[in-house]
Structures are given as C-alpha cells and as structure tokens.
MIPAVEX-708753 format. One line per 10 residues: for each residue x, y, z of N, C-alpha, C. Coordinates in Angstrom, 1 decimal. Each point is the difference from the previous one (the first is absolute). Layout:
% MIPAVEX-708753
X:Y:Z:X:Y:Z:X:Y:Z; ...
This chain:
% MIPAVEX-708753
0.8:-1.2:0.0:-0.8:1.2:0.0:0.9:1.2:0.0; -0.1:0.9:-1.1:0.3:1.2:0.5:-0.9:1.4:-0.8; 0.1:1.0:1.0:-0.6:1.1:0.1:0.4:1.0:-0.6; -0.4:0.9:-0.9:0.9:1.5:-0.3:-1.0:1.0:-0.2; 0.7:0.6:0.6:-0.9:1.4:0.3:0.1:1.2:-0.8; -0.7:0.6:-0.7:0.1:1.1:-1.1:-1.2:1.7:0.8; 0.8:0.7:-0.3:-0.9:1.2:0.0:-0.3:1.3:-1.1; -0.8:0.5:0.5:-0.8:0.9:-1.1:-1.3:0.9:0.5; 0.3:1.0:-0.1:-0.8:0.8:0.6:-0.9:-0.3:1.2; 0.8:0.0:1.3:-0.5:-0.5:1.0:-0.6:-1.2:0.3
0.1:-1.0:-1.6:-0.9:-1.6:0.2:1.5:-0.3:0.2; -0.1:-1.5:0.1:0.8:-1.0:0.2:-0.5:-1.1:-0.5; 0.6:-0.4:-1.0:-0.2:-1.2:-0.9:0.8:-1.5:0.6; -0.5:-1.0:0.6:0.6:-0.9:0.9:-0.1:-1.4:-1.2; 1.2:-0.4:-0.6:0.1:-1.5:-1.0:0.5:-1.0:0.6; -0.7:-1.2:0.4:-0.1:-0.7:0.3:0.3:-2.0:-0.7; 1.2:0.0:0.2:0.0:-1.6:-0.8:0.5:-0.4:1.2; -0.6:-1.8:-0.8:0.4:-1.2:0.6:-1.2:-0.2:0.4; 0.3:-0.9:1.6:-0.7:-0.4:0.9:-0.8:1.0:0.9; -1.5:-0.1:0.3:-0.4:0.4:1.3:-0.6:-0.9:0.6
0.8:-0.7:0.7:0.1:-1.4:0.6:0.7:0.8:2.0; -0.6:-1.4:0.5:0.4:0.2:1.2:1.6:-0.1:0.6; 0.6:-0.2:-1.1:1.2:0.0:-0.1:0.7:1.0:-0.1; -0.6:0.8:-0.5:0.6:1.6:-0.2:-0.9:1.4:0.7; -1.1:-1.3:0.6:-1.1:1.2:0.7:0.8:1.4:0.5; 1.2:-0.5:1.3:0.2:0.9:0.6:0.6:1.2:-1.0; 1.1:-0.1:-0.6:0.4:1.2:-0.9:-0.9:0.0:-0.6; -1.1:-0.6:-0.6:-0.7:1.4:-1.1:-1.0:0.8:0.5; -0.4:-0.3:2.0:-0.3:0.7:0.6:0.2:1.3:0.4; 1.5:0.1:0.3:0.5:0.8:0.3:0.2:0.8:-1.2
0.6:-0.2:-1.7:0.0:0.3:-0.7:-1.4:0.9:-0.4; -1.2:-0.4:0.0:-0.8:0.5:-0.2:-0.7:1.2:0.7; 0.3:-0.5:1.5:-1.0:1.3:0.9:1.1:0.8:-0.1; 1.5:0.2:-0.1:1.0:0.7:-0.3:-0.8:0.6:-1.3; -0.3:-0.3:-1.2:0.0:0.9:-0.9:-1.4:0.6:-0.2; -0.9:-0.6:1.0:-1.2:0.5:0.3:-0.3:1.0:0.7; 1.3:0.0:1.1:0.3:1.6:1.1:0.6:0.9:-1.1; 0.9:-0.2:-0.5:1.0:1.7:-1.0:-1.4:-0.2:-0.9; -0.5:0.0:-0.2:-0.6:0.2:-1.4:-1.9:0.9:0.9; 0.2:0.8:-1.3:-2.0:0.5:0.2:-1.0:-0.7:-1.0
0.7:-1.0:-0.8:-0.7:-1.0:-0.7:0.8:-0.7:-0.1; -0.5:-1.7:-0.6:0.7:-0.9:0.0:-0.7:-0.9:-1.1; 1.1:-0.4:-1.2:-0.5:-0.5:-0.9:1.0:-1.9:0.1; -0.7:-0.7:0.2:0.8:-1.5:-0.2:-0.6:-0.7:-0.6; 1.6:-0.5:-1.1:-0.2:-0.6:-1.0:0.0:-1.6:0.0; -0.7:-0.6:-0.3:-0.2:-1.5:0.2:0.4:-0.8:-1.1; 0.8:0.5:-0.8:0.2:-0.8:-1.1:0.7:-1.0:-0.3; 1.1:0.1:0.6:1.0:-0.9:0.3:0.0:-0.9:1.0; -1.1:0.1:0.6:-0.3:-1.0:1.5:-0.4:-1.6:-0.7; 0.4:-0.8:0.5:0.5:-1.1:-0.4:-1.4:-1.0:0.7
0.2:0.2:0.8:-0.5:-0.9:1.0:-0.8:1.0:1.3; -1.2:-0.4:0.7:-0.6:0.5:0.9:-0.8:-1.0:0.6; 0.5:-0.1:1.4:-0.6:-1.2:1.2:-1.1:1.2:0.9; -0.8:-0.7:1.3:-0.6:0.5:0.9:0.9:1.6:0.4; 1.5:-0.4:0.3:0.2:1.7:0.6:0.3:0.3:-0.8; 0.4:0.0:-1.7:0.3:0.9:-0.6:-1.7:1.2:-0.1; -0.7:-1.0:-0.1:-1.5:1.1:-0.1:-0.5:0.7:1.5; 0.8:-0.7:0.9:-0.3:0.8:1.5:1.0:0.9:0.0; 1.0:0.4:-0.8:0.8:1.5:-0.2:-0.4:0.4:-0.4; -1.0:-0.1:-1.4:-0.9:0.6:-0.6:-1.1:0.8:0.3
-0.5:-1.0:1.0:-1.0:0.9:1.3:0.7:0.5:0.6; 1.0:0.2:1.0:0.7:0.1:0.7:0.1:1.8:-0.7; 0.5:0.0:-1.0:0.4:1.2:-0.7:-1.1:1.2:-0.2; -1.1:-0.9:-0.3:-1.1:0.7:-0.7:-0.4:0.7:1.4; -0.4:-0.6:0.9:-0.2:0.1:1.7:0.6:1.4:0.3; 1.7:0.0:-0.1:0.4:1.2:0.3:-0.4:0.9:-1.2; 0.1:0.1:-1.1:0.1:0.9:-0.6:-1.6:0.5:0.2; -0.9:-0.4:0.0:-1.6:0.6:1.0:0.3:0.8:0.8; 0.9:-0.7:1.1:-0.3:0.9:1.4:1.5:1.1:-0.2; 0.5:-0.2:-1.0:0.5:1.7:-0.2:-0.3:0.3:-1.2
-1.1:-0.2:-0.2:-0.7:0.9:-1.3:1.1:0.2:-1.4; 0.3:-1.0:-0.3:1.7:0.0:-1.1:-1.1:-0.8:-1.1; -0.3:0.2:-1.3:-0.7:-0.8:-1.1:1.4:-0.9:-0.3; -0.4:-1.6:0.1:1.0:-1.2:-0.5:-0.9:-0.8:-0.9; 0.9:0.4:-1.1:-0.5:-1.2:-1.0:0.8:-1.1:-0.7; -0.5:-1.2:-0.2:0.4:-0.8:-0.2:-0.2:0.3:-1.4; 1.0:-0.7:-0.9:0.2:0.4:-1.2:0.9:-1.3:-0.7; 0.0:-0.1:-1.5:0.6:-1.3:-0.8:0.1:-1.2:0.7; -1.8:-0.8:0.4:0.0:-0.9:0.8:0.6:-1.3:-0.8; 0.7:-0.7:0.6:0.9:-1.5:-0.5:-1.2:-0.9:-0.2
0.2:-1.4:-0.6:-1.2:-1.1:-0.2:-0.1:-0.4:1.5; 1.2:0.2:0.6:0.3:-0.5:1.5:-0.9:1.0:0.8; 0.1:1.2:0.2:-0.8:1.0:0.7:-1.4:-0.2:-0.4; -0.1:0.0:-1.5:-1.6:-0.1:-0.1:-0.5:-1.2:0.6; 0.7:-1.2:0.1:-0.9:-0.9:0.3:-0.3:-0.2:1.6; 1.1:1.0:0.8:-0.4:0.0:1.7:-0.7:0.7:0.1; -0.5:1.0:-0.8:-0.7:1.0:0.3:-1.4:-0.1:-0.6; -0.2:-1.2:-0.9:-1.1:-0.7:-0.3:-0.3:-0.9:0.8; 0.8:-0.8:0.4:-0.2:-1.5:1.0:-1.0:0.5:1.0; 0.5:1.5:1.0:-0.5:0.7:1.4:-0.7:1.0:-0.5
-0.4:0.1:-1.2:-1.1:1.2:-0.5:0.3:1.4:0.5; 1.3:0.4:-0.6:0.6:1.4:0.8:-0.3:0.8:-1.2; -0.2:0.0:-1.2:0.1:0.3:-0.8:-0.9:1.7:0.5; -1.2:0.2:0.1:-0.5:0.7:0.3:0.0:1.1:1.1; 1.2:-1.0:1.1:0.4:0.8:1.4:1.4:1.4:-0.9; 0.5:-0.7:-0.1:1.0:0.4:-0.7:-0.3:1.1:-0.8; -1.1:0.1:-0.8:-0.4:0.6:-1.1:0.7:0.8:-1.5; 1.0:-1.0:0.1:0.9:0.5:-1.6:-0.6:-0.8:-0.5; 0.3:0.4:-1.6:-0.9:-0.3:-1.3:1.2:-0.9:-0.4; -0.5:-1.0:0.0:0.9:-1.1:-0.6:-0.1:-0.4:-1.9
0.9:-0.5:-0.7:0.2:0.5:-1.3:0.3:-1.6:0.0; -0.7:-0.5:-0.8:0.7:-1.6:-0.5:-0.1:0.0:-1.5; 1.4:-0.3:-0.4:0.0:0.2:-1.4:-0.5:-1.0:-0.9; -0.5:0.5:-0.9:-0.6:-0.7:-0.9:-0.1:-1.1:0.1; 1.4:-0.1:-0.5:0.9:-1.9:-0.1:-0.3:-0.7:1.0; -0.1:0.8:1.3:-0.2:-1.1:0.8:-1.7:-0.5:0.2; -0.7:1.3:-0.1:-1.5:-0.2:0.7:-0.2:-1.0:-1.3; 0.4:-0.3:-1.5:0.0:-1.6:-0.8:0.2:-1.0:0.5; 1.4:0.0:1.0:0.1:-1.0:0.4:-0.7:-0.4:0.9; -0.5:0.8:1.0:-0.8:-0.5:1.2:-1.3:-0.3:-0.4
-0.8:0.7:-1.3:-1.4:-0.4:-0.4:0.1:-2.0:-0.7; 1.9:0.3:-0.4:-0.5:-1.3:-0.9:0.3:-0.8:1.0; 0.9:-0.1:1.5:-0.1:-0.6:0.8:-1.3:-0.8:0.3; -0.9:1.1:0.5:-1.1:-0.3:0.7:-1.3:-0.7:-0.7; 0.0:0.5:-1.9:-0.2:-1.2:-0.4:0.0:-1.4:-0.6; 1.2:0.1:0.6:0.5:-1.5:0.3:-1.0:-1.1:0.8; 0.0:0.7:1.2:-0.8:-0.5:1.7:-1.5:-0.5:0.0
C-alpha cells in the first residue's frame, strides 16, 4: 500500500494503491486522517487499490466520519473493481454519495456475466 498526497487550491488530492487490507490498516489510517486534517477538502483516489477487506471499508467510514464532524467535503473518486465491489457488498454506495462511473467495457462485461446465471 502506498499513499501520495497532491495539493491544489486548498483541496488535497489523496492516491491510493495496493491493498486496504488489515494489513496495512494501521498506516493508511494514519495516512489518511493526516491528509484529512491539512487539507479544507479532500479528494481520494481509488484507483489503484487492489484489494479491500472489512477494515479497509472501516477506514473508509472511519474517514467519511471525520471529515462530517469537521465539516471538510471528502470524495471518493476513480473507484477500483476492488472498491466498487466493498462498497456494493455493504451498500455504501449511497452513504458515501460519489457518482460512480463504470466504463462501458466493463458494465458489458458484468451484463454478459449475469446472463450467463
């Protein structure tokens, strides 16, 4: 897992690869509420996230949680097949409320998946 942090007019753009596994829970904790405090917005990018277990989506909360109770807008942004699917499994999709974008190619693949079934 690693984290990099970009700025831009007072947002903070937070990119995120690898794992958000319990394995790396603790630094991407700390990595996050860190770029959740310097920042008056916060944009994290999910693209490169590989993998997501139970605490990677409880940092997820975890994040969203604080950035409410200091009034900071956090959006989740370039969600991974891996993020979309934790965040479909637990139906966060709507807590969260970024507009999620599935490309073309894929929403084929998953229609012709499912009429397979």
């Amino acid at each position: 897992m690693s984290a990099r942090a970009e700025r831009g007019n007072g947002a903070r753009r937070l990119s995120v690869e690898g794992d958000m596994t319990i394995y790396k829970a603790l630094a991407l904790k700390t990595r996050l509420l860190q770029a959740l405090k310097g920042a008056s917005q916060l944009e994290v990018d999910l693209s490169r996230v590989s993998e997501v277990d139970t605490a990677g989506v409880q940092l997820l909360l975890l994040l969203k949680r604080e950035a409410m109770k200091s009034r900071k807008p956090l959006r989740l942004v370039g969600h991974s097949a891996a993020t979309l699917d934790a965040l479909d499994l637990f139906n966060l999709g709507a807590y969260f409320g970024d507009p999620v974008v599935i490309k073309r190619a894929d929403r084929r693949g998953k229609s012709a998946e499912g009429s397979k079934k």
